[in-house]
LOPA-489580 format. One record per residue: y, x, z negated of N, C-alpha, C in turn; residue in three letters. Coordinates in pm, whole numbers, plus 50000, padded with zeros to 5 digits. Last residue first. Layout:
! residues N
YXZYXZYXZala/...
This chain:
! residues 404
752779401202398751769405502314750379413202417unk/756329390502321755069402502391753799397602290unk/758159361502480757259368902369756409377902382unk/760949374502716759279368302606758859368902535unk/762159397602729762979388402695761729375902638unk/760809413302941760679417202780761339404202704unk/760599398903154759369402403110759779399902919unk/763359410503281762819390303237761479390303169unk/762849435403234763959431303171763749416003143unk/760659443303444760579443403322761849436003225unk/761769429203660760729423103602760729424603465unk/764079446003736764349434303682762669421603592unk/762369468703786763509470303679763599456003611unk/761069464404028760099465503872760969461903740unk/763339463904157762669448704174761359454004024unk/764709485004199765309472204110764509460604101unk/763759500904400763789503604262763829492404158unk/762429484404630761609490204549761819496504385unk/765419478804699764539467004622763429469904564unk/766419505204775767099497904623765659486504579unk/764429503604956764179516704852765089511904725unk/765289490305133763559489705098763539496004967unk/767939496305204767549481605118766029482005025unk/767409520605362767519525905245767889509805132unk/765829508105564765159519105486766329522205326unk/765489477805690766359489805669766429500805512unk/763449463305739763729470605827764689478305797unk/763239448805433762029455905518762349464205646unk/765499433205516765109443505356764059454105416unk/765049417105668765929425005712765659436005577unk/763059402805553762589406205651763869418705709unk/764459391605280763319402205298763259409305431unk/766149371205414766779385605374765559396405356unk/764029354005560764909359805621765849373705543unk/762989343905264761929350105361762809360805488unk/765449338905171764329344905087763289353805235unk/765519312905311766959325805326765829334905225unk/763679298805293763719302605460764569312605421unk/763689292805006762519302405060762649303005215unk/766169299804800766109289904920764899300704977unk/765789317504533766259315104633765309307904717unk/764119313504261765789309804251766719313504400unk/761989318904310762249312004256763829304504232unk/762119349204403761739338704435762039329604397unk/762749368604153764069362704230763069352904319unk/760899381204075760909370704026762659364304043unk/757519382104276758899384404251759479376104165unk/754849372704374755169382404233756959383604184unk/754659366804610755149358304491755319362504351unk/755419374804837756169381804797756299369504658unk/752749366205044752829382004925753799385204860unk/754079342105074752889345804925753019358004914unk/755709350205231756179345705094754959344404982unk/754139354205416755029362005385755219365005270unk/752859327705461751959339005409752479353805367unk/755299314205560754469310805368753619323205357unk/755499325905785756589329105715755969322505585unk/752909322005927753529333805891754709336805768unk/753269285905910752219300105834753169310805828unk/756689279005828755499281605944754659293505867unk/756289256505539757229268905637755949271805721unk/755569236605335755909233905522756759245305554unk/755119250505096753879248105242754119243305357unk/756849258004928756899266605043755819264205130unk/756909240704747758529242704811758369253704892unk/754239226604671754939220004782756489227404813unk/753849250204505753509251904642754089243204730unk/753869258004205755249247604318755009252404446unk/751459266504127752409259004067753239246004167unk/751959293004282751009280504326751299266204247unk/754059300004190754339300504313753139291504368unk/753249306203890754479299803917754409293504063unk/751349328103939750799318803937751609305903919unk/753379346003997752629344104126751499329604055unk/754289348203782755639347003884754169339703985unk/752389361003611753439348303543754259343003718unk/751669385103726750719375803709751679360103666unk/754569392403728753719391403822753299387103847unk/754359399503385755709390403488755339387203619unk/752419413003398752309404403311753679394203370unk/753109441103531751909430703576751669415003490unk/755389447303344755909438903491754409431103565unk/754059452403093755169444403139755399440403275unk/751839465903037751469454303112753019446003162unk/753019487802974752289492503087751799478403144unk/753279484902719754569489802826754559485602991unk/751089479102596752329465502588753159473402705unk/750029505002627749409496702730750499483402741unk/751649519202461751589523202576751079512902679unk/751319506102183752579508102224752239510002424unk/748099504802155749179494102158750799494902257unk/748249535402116747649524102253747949517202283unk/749289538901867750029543502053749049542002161unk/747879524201701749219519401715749979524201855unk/745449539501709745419524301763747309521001785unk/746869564501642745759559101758745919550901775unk/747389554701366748079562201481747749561201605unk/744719548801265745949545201250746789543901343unk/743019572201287742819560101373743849551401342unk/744849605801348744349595501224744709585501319unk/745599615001665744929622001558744249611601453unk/746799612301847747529616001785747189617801640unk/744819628602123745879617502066746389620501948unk/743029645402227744929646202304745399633402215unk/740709638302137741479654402088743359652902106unk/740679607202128740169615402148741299624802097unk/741809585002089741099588501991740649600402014unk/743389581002357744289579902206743589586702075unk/741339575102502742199588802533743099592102397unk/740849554102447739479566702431740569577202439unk/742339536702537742189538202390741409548102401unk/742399542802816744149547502713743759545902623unk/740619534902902740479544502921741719552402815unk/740299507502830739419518902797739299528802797unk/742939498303004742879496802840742279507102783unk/741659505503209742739507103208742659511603052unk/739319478703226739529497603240740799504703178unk/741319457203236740809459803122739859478003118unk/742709463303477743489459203352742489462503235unk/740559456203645741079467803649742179468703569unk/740259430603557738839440803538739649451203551unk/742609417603589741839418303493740939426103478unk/743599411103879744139424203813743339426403686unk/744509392304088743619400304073743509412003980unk/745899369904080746839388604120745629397304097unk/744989349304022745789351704150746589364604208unk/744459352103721743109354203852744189356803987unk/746839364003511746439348403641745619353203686unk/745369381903240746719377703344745959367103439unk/745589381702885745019376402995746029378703107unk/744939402902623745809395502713744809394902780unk/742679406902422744059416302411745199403802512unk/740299401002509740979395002432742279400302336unk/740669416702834740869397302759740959395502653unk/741009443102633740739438602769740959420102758unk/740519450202308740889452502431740299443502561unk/741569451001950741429442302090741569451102206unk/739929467901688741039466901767740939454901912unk/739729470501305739199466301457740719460701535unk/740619483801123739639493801185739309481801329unk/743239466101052742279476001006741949490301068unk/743589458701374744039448301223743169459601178unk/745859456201651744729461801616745189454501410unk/748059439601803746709444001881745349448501757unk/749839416801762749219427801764747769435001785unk/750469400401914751839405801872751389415501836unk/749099385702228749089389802126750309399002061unk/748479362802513748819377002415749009373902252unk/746739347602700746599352802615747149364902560unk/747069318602900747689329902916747329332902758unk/744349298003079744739302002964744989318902970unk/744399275103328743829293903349744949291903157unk/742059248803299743689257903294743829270603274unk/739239245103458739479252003370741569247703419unk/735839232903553737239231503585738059238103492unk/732959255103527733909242403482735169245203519unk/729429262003691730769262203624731829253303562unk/726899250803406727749248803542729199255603533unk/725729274303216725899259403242726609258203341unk/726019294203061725289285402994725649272003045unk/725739313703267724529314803272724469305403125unk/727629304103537728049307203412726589304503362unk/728379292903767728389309303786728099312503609unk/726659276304019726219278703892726509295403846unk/727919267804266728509262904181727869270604025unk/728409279304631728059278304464728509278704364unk/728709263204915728979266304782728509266504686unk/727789270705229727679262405133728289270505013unk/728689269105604728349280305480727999269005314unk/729929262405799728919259605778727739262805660unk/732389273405773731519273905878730429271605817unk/734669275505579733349278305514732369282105670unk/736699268005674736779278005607735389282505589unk/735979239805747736429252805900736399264705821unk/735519227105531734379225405604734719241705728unk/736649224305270736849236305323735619235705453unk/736169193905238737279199405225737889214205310unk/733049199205241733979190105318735249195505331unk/732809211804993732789217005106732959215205243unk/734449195804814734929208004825734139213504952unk/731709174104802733319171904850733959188304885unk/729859190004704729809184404863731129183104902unk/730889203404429730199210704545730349205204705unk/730859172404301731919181004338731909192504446unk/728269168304310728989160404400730339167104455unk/727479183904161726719187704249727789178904329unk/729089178003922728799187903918728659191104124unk/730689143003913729239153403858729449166303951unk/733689130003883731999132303941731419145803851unk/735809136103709734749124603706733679125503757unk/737959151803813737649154103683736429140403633unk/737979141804068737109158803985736879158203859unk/739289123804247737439125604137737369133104056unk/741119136704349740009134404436738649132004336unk/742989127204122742909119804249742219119204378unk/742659148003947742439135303924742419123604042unk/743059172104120742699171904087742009160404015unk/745819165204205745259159904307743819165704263unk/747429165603958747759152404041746699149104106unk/746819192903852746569183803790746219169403881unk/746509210804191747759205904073746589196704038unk/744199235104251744849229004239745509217204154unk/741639255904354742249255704295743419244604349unk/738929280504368739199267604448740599258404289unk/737769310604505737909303204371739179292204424unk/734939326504576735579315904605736179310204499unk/732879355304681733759349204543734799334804613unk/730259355904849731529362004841732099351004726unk/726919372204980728009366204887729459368904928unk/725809396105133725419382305121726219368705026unk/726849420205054726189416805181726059402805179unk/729679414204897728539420704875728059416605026unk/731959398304836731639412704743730579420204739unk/734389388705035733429391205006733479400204877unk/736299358704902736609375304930735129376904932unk/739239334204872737919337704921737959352104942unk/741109309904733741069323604801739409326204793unk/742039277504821740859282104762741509297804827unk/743639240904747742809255304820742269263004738unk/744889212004772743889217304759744239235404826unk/747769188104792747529200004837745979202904788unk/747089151704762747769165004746747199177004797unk/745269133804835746019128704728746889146404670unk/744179133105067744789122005020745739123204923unk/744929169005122743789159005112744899143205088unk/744919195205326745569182905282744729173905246unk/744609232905230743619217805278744959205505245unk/744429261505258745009256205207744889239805285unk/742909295705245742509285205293743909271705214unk/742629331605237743639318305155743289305705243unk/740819357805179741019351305284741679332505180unk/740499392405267740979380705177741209367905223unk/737589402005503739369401805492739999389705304unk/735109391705506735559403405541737309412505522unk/733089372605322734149372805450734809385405420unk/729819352405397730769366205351731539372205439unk/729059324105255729799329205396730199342105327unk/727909311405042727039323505146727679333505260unk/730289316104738729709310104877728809315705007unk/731429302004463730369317704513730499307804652unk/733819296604207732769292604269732259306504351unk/735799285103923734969301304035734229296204054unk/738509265203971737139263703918736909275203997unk/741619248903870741059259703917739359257303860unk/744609233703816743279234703733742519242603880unk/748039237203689746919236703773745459239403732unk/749689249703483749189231803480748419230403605unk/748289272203163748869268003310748759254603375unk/748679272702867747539271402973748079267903072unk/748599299502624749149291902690748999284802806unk/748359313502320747739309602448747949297602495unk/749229337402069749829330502165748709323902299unk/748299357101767747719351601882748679335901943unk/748869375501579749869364101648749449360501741unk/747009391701429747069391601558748209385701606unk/746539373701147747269390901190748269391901334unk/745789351501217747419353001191748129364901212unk/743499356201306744189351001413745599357101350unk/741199367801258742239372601190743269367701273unk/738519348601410738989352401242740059360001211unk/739839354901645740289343301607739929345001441unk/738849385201696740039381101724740539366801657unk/735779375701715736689389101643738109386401549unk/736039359201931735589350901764736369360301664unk/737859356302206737279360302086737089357101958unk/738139343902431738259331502323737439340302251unk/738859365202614739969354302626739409348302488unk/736529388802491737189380402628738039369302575unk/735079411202332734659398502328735349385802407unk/735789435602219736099429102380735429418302446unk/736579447401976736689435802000736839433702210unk/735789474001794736659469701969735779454501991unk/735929487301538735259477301575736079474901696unk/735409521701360736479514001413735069504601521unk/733049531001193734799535001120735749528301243unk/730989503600994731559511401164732939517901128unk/729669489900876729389507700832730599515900957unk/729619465200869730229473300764730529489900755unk/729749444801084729519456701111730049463501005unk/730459417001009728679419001018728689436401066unk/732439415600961731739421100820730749421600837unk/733599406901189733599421101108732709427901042unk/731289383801356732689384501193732589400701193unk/729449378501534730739365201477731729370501404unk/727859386201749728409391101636729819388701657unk/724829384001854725699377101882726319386301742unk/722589401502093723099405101942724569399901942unk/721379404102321721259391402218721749395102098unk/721479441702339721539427002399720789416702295unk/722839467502253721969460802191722509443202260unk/723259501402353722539493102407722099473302356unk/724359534802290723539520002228723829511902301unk/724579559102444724909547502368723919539102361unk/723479582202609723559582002472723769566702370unk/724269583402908725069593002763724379594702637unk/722849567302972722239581502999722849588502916unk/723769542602881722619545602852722069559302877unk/726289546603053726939544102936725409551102822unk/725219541103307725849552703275725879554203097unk/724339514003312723179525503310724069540603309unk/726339500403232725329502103154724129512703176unk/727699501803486728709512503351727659515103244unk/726029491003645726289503203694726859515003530unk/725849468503549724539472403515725189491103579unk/728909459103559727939460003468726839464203467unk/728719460903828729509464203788729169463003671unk/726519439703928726599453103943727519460403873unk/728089413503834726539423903719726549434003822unk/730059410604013730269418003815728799419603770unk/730209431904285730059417404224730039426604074unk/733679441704404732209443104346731509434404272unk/736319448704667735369440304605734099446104516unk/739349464804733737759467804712737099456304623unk/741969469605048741339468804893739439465904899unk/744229481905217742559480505177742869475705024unk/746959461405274746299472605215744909471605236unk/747759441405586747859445605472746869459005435unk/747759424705835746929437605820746849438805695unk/747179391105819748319398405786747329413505746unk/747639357206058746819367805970748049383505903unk/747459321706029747879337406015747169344705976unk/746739290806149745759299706122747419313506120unk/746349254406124746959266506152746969274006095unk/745759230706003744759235206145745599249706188unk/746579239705664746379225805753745029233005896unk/746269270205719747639260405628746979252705751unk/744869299105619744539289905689745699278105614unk/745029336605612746019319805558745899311205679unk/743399365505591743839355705647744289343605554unk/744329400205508743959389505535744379377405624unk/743999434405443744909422205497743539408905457unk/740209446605441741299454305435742639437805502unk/737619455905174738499450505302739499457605313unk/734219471105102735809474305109736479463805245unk/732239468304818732829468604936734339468904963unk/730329485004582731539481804609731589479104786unk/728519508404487727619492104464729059485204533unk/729659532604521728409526604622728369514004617unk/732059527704325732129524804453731159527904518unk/730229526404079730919518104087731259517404249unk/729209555104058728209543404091728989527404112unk/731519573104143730419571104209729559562604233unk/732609567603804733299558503960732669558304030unk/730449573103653730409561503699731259558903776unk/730879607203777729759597603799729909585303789unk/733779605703676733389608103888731789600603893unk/735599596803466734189602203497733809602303664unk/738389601603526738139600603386736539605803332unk/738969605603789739669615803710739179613303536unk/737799578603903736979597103944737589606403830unk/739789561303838738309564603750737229579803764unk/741769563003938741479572703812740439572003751unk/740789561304229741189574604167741429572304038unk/739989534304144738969542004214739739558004153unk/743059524204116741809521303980740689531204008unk/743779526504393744099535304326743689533004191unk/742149508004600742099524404545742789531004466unk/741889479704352742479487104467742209498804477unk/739439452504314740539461704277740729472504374unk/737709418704235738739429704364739549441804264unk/734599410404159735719413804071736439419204211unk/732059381004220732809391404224734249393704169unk/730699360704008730719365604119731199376404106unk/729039352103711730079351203749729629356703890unk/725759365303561726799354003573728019358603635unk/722869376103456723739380503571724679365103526unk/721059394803239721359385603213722889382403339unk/719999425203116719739415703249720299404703316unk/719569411902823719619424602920719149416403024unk/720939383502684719719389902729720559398802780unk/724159378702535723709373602616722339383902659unk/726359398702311725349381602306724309374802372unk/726179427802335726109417002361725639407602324unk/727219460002150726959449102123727039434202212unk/727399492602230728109483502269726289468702209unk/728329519801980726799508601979727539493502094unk/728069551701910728719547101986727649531302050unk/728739579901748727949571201712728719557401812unk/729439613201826729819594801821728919589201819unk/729029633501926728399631901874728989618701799unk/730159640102231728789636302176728499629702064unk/733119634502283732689636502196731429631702184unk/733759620902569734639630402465733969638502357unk/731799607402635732239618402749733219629002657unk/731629587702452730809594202440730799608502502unk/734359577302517734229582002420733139589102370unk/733589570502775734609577402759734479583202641unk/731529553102750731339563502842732339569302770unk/732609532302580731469534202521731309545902593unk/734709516002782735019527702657734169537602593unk/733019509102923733679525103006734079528602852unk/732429485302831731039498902851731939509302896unk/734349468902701733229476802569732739490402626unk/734989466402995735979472202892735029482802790unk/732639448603083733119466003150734239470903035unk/731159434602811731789435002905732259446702993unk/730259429202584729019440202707729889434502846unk/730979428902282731019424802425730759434702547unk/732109450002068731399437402062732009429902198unk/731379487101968731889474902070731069461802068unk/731669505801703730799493501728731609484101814unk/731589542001623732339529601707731729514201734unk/731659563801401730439549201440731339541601480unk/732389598001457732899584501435731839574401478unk/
């Protein structure tokens, strides 16, 4: 089979492994726009358990993925001059051109193709390919020439958000939350490397227009924000240039599904399949995911004609994003309407952030919310109804949406 991935994103490159790991003799060509070499954005978080299935799919690039990787573990919530902390899970940081140059130098020992600056606008610029993977990200070109097929849905959240970088590298997750003149401000923070860490700085429309932002310049914005986060940062500075055609930019996190996934011979994966909130962390290890369930579909164990294939990928992964897709929807809801849980005492908001995925939040009083959890949590067999019924009910308010 001549597979032609368009986007040199991690999606295009594990698929490009997988399918080469299946079958040698694939003709297998990941396609970028941007130079070899070519570094932008910060860091990606995902959990150990993305780590185990990547060992179970290839052990070498999980190997090169968790050397180049660090590991936390809980965090901290800074509210106003008052400070929580919370043990929580490990989890795992990696910046994204390691994480890219890691799947690319796997992907290159297999066998694949390789082709940087190779912008590709239309289908028809790949005639010969017997299937086209579109992983060309949130504003695919692929994807927007057959928009109608697709049913493409995108929907933009009303807080505005910007990725930034910062020298301080911090060790724990870490939530910062600022009063300014003119409304709430904050920022989550994570290392991803010896010398870096990911910062992404975020808030309502209101106080977004009311400290400047959407008016000063670039570099000015940088000073203010580090003012802002002056105790968070220690002395540390911010970076602003994550996007290699230009500063970063203020953004509405744009929600992306789709009704269908695949048109022909070309299929969507990873962003430009769906999007979820940055605030659940879940996209890079969402879009693996994808790579690994479409390679698996084409390969020997699927169901045989690319037809078929593409249609029980579709089916399995739409299943499989339902409640992370209610999640990502619930928890970026919860920054949304932060003024109805920032005057609870730290502990008890930093509670309630981890419990923003839910989607009974919203519809209880957040001191009686935070108080029935806490008794939920001490009696073993509450823990175990709410562990059952709490995916149950996601999926059920999930499906009731529009899928895509």
């Amino acid at each position: 089979m001549k597979i032609d991935c368009v986007g040199g994103g991690p999606a295009s490159l594990y698929l490009a492994i997988l399918a080469k790991l299946q079958e040698p003799a694939h003709e297998v060509t990941v396609h970028e726009r941007h130079a070899a070499g070519t570094s932008y954005g910060w860091g990606v978080t995902y959990w150990p358990d993305l780590l185990e299935e990547l060992r179970t799919h290839d052990p070498v690039s999980a190997r090169a993925v968790a050397e180049r990787s660090v590991r936390w573990r809980g965090g901290f919530a800074h509210v106003g001059d008052r400070t929580t902390s919370h043990d929580g899970d490990v989890g795992h940081a990696i910046g994204r051109h390691r994480l890219r140059t890691a799947l690319a130098d796997r992907a290159r020992e297999l066998g694949v193709g390789l082709e940087f600056g190779a912008e590709i606008g239309s289908r028809a610029e790949l005639p010969d390919a017997d299937l086209v993977v579109a992983g060309d990200g949130a504003h695919s070109r692929l994807r927007t020439e057959s928009a109608a097929h697709f049913g493409t849905r995108v929907t933009t959240g009303a807080n505005r958000f910007i990725w930034l970088g910062t020298t301080r590298v911090f060790t724990a997750f870490t939530f910062a939350f600022v009063e300014s003149g003119h409304g709430w401000i904050w920022c989550y923070a994570y290392g991803y490397g010896s010398d870096r860490s990911t910062c992404v700085v975020e808030c309502s429309e209101a106080t977004w227009t009311g400290l400047g932002l959407d008016r000063i310049d670039h570099a000015d914005a940088l000073r203010l924000l580090e003012k802002l986060f002056a105790d968070m940062l220690d002395g540390h500075e911010l970076l602003g240039r994550t996007d290699i055609e230009g500063h970063a930019q203020w953004q509405a996190f744009p929600t992306v599904t789709n009704e269908a996934w695949s048109h022909g011979n070309l299929v969507l994966i990873g962003d430009a399949a769906h999007t979820t909130h940055y605030s659940i962390g879940a996209g890079t290890s969402l879009a693996l995911r994808d790579a690994a369930c479409l390679a698996r579909m084409l390969g020997p164990a699927g169901p045989g004609r690319l037809p078929d294939a593409l249609a029980a990928y579709e089916r399995e992964r739409k299943q499989a994003l339902l409640s992370v897709q209610s999640a990502a929807r619930h928890s970026a809801q919860w920054y949304e309407n932060l003024p109805r849980y920032i005057g609870l005492e730290p502990r008890q908001m930093f509670a309630l952030l981890g419990q923003r995925h839910s989607p009974l939040l919203p519809y209880v009083p957040p001191q009686l919310y935070y108080h029935l959890d806490q008794t939920v949590g001490r009696l073993p067999s509450l823990r175990r109804l709410k562990q059952s019924l709490g995916p149950r009910l996601a999926r059920v308010l999930q499906s009731r949406r529009p899928r895509g």
